[in-house]
N, CA, C and O atoms as a Maestro MAE file, in Angstrom:
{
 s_m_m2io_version
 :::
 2.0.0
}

f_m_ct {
 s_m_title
 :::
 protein
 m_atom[300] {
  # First column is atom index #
  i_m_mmod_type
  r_m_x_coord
  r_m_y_coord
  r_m_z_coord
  i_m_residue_number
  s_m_chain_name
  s_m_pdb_residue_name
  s_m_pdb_atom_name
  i_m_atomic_number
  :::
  1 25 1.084 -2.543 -13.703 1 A "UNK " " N  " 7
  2 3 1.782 -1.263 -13.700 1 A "UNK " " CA " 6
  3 2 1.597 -0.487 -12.389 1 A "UNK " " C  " 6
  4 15 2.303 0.358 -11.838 1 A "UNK " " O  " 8
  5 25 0.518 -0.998 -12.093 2 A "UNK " " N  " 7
  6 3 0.017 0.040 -10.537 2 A "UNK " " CA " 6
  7 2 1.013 -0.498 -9.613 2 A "UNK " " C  " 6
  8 15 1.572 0.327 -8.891 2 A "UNK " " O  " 8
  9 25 1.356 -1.784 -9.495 3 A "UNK " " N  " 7
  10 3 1.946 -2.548 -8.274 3 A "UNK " " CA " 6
  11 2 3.507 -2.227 -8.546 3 A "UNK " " C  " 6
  12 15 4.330 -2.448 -7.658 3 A "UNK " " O  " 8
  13 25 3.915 -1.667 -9.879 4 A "UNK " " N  " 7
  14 3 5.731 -1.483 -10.162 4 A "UNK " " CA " 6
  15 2 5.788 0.162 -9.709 4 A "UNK " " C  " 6
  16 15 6.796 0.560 -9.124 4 A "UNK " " O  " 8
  17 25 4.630 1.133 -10.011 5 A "UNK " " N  " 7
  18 3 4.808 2.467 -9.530 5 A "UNK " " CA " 6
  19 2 4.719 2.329 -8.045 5 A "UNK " " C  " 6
  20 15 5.596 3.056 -7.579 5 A "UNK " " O  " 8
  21 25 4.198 1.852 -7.284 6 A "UNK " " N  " 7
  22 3 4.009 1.816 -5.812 6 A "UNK " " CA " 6
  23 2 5.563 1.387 -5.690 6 A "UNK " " C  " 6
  24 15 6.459 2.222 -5.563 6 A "UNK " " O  " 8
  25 25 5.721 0.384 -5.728 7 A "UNK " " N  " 7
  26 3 6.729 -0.319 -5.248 7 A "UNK " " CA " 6
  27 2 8.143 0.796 -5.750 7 A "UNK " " C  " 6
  28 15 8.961 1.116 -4.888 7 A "UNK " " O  " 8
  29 25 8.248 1.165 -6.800 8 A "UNK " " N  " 7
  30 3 9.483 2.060 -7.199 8 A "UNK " " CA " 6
  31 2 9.055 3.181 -6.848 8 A "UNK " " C  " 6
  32 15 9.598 4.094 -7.470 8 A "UNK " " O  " 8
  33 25 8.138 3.573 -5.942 9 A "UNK " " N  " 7
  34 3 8.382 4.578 -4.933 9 A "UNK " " CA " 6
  35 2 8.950 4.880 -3.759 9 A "UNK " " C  " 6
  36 15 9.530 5.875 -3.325 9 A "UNK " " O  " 8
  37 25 8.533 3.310 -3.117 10 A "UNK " " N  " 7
  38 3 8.633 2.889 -1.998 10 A "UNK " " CA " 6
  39 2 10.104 2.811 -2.034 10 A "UNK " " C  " 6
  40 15 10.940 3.385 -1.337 10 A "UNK " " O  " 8
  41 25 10.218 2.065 -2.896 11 A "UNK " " N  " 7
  42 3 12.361 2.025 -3.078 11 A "UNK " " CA " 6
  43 2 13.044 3.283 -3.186 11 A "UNK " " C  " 6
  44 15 13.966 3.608 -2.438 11 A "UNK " " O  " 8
  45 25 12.622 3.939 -4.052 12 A "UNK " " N  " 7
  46 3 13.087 5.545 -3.777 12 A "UNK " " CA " 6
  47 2 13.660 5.818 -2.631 12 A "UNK " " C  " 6
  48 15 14.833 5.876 -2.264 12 A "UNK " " O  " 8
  49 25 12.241 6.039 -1.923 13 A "UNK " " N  " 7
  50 3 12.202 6.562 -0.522 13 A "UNK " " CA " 6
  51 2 13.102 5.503 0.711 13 A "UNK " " C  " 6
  52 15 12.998 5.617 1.932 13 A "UNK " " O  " 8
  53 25 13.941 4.531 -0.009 14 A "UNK " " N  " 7
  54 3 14.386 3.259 0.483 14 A "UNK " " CA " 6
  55 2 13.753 2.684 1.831 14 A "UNK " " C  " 6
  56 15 14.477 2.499 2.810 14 A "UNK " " O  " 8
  57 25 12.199 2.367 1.866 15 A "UNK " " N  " 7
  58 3 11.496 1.544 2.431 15 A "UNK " " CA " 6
  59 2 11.270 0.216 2.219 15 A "UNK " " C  " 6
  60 15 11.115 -0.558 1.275 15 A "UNK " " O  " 8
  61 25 11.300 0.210 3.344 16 A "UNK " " N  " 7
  62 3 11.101 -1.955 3.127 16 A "UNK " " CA " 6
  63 2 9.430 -2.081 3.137 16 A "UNK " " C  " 6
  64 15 8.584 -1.385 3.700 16 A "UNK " " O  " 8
  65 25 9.364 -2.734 2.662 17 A "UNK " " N  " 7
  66 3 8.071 -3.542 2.388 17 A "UNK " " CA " 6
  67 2 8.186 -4.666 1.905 17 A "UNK " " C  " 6
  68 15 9.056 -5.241 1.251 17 A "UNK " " O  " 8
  69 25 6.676 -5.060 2.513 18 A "UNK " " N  " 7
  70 3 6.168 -6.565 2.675 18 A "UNK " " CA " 6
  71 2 5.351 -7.311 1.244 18 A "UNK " " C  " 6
  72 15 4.397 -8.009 1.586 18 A "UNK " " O  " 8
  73 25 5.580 -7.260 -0.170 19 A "UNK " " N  " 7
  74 3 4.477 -7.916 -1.021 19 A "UNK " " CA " 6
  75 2 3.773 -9.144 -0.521 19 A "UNK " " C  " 6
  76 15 4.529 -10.104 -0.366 19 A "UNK " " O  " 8
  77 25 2.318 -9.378 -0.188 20 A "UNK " " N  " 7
  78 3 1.781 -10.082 0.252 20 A "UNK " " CA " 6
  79 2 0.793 -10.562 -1.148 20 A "UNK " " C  " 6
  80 15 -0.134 -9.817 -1.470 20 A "UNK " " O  " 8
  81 25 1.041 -11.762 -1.891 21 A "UNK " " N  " 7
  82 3 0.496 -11.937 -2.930 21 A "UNK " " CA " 6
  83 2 -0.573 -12.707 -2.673 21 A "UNK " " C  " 6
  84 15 -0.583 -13.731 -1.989 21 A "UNK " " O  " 8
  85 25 -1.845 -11.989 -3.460 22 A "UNK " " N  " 7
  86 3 -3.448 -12.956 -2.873 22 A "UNK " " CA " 6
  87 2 -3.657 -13.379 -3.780 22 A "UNK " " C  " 6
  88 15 -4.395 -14.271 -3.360 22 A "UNK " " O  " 8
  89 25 -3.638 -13.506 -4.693 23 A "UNK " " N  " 7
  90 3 -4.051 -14.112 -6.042 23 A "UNK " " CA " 6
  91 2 -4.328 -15.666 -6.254 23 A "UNK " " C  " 6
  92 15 -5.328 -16.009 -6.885 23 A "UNK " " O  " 8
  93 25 -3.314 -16.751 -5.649 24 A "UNK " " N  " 7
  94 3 -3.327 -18.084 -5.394 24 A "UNK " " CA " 6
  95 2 -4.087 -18.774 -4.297 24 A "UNK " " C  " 6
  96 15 -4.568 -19.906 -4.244 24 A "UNK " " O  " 8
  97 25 -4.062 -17.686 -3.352 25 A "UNK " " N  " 7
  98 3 -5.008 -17.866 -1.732 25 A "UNK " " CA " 6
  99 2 -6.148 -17.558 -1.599 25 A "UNK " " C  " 6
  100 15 -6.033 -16.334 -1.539 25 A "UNK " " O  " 8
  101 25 -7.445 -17.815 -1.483 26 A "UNK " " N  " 7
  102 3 -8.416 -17.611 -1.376 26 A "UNK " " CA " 6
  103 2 -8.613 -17.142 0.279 26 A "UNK " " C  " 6
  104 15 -8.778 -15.942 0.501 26 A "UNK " " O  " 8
  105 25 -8.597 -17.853 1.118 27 A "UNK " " N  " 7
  106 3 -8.400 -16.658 2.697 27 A "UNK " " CA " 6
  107 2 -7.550 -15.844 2.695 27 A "UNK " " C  " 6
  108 15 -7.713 -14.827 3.369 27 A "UNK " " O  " 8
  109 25 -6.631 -15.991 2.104 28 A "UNK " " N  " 7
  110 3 -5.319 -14.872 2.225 28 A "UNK " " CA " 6
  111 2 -6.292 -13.218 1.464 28 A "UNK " " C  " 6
  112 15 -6.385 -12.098 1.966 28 A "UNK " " O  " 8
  113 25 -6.805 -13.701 0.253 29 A "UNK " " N  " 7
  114 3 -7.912 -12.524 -0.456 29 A "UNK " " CA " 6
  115 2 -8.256 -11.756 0.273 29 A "UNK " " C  " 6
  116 15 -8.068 -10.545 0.384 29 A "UNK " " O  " 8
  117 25 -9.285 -13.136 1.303 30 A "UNK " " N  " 7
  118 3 -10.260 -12.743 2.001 30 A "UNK " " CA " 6
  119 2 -9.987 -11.804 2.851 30 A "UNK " " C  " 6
  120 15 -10.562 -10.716 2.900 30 A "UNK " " O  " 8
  121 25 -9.064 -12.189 3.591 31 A "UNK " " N  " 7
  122 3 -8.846 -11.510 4.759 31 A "UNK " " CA " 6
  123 2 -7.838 -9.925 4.202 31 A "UNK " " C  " 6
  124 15 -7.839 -8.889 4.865 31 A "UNK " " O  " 8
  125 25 -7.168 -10.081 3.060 32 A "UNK " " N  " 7
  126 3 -6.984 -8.648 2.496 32 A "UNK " " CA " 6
  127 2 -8.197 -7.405 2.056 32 A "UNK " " C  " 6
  128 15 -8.109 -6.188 2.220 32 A "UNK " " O  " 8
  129 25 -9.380 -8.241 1.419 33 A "UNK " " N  " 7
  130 3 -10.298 -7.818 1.137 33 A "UNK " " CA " 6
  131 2 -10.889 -6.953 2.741 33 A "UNK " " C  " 6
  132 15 -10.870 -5.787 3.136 33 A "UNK " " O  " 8
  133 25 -11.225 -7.865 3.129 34 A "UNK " " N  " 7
  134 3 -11.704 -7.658 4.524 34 A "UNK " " CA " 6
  135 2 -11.329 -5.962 5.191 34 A "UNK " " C  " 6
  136 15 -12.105 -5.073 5.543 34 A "UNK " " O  " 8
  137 25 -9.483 -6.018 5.163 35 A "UNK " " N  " 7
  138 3 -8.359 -5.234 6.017 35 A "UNK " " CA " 6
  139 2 -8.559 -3.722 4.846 35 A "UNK " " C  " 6
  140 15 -8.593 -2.570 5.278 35 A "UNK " " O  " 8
  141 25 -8.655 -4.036 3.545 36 A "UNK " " N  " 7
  142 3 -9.079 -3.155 2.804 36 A "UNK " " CA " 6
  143 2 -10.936 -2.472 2.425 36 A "UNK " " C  " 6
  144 15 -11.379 -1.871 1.446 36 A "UNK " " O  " 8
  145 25 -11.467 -2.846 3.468 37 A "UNK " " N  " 7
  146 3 -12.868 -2.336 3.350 37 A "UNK " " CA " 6
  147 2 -13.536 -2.894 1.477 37 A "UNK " " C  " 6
  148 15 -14.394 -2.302 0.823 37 A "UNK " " O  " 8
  149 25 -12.973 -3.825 1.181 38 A "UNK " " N  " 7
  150 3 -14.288 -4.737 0.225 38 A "UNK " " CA " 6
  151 2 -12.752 -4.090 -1.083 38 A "UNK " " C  " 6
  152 15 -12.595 -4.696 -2.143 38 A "UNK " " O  " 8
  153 25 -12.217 -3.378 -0.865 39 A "UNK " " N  " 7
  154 3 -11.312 -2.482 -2.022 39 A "UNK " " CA " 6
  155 2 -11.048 -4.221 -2.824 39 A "UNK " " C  " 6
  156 15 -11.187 -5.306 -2.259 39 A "UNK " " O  " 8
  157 25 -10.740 -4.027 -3.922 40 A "UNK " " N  " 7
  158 3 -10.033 -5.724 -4.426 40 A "UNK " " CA " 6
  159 2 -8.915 -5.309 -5.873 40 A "UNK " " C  " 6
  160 15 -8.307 -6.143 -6.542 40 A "UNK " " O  " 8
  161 25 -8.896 -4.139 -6.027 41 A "UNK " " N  " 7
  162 3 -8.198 -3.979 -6.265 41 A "UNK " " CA " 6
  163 2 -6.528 -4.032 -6.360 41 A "UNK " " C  " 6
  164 15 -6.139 -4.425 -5.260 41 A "UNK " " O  " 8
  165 25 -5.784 -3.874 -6.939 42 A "UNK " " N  " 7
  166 3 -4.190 -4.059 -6.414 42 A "UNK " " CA " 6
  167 2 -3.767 -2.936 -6.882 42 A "UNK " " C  " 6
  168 15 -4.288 -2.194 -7.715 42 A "UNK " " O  " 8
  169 25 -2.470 -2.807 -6.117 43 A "UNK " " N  " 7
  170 3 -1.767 -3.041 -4.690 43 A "UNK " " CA " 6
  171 2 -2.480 -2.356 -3.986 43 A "UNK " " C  " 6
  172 15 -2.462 -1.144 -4.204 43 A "UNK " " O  " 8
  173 25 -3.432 -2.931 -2.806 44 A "UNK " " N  " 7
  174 3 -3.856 -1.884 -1.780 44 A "UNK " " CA " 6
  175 2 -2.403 -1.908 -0.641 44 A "UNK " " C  " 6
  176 15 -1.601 -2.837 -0.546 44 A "UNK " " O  " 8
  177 25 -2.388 -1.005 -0.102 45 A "UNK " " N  " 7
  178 3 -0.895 -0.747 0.628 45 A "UNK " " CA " 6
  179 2 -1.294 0.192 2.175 45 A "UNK " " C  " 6
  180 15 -1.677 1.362 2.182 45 A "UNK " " O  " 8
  181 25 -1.160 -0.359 2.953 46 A "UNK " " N  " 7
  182 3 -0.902 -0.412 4.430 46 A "UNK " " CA " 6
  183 2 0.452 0.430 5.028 46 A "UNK " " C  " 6
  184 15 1.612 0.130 4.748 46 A "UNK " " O  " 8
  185 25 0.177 1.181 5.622 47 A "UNK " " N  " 7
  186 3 1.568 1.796 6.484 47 A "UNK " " CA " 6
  187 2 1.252 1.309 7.877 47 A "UNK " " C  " 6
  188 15 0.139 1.449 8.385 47 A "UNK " " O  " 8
  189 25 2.096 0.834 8.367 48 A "UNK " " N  " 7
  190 3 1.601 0.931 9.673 48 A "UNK " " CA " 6
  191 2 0.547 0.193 10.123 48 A "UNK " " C  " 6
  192 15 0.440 0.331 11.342 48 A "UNK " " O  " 8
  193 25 -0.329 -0.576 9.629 49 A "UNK " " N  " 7
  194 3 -1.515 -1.478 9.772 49 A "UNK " " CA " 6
  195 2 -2.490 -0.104 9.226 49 A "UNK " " C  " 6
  196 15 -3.690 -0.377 9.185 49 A "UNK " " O  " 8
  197 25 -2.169 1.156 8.856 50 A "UNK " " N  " 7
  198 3 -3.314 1.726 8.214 50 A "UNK " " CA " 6
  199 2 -3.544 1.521 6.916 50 A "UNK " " C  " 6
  200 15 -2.560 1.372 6.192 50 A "UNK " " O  " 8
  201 25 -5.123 1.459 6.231 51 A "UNK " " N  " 7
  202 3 -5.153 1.662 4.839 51 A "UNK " " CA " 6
  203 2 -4.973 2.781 4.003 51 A "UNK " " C  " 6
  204 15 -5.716 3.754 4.133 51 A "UNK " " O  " 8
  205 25 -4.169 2.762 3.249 52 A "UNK " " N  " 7
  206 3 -3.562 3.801 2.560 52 A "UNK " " CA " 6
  207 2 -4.495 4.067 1.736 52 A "UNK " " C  " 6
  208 15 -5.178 5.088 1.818 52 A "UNK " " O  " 8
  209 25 -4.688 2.813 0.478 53 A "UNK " " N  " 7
  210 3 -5.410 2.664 -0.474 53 A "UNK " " CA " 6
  211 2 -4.608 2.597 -1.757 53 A "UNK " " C  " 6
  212 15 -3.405 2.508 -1.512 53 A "UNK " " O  " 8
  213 25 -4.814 2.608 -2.671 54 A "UNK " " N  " 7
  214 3 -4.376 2.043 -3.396 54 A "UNK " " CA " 6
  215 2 -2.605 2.535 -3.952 54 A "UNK " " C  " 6
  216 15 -1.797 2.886 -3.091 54 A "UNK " " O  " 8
  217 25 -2.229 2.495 -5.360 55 A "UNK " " N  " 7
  218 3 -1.214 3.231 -5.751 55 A "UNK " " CA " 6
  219 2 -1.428 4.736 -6.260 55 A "UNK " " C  " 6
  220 15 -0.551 5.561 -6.515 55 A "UNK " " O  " 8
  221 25 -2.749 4.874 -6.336 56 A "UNK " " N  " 7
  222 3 -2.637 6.475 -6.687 56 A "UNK " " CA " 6
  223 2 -2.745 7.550 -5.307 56 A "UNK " " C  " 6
  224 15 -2.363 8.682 -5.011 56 A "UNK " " O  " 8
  225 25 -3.589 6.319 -4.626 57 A "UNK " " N  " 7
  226 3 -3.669 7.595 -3.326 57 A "UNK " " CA " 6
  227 2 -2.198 7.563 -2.766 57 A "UNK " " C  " 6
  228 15 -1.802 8.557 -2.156 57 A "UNK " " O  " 8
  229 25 -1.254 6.335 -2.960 58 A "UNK " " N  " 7
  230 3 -0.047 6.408 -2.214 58 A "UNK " " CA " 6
  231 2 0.872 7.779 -3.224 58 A "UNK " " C  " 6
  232 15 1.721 8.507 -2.709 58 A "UNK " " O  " 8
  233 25 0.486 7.856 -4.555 59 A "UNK " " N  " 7
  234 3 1.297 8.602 -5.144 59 A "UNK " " CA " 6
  235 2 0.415 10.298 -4.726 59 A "UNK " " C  " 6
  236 15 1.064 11.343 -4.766 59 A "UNK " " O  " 8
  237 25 -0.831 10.285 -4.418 60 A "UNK " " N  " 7
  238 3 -1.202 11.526 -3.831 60 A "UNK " " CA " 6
  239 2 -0.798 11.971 -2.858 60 A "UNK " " C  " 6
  240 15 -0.668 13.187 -2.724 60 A "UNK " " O  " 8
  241 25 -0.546 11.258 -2.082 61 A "UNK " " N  " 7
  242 3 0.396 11.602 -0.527 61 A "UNK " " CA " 6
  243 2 1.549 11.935 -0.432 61 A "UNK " " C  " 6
  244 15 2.168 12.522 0.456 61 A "UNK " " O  " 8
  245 25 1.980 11.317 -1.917 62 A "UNK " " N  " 7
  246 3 3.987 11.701 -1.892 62 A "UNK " " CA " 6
  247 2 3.086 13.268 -2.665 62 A "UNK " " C  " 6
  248 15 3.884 14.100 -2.232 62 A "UNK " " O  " 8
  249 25 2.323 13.888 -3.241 63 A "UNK " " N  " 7
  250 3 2.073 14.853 -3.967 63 A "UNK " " CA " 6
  251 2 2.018 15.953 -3.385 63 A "UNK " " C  " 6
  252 15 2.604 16.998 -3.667 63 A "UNK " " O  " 8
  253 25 0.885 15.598 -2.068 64 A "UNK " " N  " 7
  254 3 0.908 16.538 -1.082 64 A "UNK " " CA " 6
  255 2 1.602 16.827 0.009 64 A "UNK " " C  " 6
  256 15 1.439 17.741 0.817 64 A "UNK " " O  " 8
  257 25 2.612 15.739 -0.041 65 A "UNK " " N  " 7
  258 3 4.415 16.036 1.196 65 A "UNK " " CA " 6
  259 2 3.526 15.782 2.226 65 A "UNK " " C  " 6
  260 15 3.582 16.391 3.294 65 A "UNK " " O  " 8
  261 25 2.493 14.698 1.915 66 A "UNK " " N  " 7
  262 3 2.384 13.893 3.466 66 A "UNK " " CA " 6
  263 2 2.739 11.936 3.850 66 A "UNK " " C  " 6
  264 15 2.348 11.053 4.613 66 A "UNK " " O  " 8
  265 25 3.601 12.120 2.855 67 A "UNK " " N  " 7
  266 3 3.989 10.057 2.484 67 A "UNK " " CA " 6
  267 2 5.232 10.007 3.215 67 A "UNK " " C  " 6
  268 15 5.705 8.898 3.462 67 A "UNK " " O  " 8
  269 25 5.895 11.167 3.638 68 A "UNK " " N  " 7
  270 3 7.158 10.834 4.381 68 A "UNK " " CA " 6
  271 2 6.697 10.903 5.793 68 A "UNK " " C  " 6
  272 15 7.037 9.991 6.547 68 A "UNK " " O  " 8
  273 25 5.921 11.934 6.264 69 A "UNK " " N  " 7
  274 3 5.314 12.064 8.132 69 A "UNK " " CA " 6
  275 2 5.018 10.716 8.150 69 A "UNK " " C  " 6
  276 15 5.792 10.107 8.889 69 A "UNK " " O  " 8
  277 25 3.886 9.766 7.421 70 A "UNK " " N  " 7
  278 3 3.425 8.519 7.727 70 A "UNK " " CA " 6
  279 2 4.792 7.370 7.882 70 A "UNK " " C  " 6
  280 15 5.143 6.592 8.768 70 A "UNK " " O  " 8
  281 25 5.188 7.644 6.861 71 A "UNK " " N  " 7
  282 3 6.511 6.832 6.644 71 A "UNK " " CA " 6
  283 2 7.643 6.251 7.910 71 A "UNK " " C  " 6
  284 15 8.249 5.267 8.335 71 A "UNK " " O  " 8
  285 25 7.272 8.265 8.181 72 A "UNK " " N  " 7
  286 3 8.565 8.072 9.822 72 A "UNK " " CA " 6
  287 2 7.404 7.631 10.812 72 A "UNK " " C  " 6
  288 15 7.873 7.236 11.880 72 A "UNK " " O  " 8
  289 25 6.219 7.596 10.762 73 A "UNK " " N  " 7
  290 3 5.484 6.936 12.044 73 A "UNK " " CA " 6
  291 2 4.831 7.994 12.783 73 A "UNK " " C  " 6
  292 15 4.122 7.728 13.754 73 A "UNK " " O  " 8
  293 25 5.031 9.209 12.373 74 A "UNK " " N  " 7
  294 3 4.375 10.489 12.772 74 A "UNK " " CA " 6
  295 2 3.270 11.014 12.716 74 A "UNK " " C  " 6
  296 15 3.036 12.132 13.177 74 A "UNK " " O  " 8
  297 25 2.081 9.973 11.903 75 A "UNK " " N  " 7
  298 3 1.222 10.263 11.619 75 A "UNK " " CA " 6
  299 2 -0.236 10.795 12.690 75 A "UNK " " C  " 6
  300 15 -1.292 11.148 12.165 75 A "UNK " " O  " 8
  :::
 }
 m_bond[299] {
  # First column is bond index #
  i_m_from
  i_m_to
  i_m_order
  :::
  1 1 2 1
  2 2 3 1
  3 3 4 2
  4 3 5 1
  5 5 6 1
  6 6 7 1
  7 7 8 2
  8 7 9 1
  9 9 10 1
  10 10 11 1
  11 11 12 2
  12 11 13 1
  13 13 14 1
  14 14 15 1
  15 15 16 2
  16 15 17 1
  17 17 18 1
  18 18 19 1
  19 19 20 2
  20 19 21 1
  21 21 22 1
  22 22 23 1
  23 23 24 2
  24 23 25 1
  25 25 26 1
  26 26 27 1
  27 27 28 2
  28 27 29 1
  29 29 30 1
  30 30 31 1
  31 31 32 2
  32 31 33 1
  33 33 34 1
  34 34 35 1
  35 35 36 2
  36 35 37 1
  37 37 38 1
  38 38 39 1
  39 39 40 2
  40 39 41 1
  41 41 42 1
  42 42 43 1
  43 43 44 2
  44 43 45 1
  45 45 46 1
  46 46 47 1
  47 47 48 2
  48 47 49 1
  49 49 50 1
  50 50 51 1
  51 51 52 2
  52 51 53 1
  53 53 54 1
  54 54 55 1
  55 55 56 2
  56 55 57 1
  57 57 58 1
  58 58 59 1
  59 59 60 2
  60 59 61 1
  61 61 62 1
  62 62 63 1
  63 63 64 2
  64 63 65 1
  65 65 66 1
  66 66 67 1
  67 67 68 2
  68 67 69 1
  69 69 70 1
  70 70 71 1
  71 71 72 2
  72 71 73 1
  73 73 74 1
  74 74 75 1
  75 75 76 2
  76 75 77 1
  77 77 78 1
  78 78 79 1
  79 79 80 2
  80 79 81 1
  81 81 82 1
  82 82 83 1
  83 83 84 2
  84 83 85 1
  85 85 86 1
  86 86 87 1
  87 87 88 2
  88 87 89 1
  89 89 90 1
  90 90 91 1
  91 91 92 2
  92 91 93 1
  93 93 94 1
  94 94 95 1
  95 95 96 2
  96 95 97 1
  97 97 98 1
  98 98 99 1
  99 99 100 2
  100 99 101 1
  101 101 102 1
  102 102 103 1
  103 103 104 2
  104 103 105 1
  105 105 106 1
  106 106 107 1
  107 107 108 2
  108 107 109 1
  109 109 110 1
  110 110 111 1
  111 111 112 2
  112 111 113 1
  113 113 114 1
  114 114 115 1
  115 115 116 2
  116 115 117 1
  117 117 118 1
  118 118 119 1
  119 119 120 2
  120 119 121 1
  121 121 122 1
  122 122 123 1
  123 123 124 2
  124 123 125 1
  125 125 126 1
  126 126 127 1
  127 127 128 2
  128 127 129 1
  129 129 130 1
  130 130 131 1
  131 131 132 2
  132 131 133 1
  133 133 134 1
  134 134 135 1
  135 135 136 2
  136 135 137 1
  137 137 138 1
  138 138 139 1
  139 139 140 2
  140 139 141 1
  141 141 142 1
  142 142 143 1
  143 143 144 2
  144 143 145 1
  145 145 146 1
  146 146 147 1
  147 147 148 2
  148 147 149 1
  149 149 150 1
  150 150 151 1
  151 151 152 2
  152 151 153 1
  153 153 154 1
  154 154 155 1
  155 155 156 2
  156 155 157 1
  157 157 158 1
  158 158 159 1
  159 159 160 2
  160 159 161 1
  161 161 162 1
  162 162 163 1
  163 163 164 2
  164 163 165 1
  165 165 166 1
  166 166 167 1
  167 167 168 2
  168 167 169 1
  169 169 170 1
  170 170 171 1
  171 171 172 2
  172 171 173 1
  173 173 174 1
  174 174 175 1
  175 175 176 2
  176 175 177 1
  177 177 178 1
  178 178 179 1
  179 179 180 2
  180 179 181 1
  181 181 182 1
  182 182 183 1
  183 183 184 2
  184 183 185 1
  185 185 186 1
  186 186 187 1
  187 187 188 2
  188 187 189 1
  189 189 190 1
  190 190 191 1
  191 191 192 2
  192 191 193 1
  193 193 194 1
  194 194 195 1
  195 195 196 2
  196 195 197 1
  197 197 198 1
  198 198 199 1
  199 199 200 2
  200 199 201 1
  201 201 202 1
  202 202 203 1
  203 203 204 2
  204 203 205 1
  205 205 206 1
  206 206 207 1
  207 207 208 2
  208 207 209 1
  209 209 210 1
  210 210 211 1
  211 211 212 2
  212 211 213 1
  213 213 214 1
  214 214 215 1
  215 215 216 2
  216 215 217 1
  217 217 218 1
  218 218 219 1
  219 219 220 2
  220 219 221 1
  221 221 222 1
  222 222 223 1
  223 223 224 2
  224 223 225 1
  225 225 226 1
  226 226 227 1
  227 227 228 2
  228 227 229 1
  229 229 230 1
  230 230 231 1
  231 231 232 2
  232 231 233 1
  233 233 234 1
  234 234 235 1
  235 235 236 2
  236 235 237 1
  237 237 238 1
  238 238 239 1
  239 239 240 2
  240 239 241 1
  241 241 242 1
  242 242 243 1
  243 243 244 2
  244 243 245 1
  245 245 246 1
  246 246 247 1
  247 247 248 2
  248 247 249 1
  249 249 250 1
  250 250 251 1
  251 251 252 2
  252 251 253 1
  253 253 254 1
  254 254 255 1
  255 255 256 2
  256 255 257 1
  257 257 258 1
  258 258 259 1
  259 259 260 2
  260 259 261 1
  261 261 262 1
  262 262 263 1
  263 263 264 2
  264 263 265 1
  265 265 266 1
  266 266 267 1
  267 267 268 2
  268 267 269 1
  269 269 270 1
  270 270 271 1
  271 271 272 2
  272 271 273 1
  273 273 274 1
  274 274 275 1
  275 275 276 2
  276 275 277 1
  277 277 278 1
  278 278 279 1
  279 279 280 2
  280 279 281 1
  281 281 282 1
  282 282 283 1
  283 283 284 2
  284 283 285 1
  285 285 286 1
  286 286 287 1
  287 287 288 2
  288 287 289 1
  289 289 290 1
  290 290 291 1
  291 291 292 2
  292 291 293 1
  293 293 294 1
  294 294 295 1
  295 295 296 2
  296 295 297 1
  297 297 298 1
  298 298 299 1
  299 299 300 2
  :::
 }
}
């Protein structure tokens, strides 16, 4: 449910994004794990090569009218 609210946000806002599925890959994990500071949770979500964190902090950012500045690259 976390990974369909992220994502039908992201569409909203009609952004493209990348699903990068780790689940079958064991380096692919790794190296998500890694890019996410140990997080292993899902969807951790990246703007920009930054860590966002997960789907609630992405839905805190649309909360506080700061998910569109990042969005356009303004951050």
């Amino acid at each position: 449910p976390f990974c369909y609210r992220a994502k039908r946000l992201l569409e909203q806002k009609g952004v493209d994004y990348k699903e990068i599925e780790v689940s079958d890959n064991p380096n692919l994990k790794s190296e998500m794990l890694s890019r996410s500071d140990g997080r292993y949770t899902v969807p951790q979500i990246f703007i920009d090569d930054e860590h966002i964190g997960g789907c609630d902090e992405l839905i805190a950012l649309e909360s506080a009218g700061h998910l569109d500045t990042l969005l356009r690259g303004q951050n």
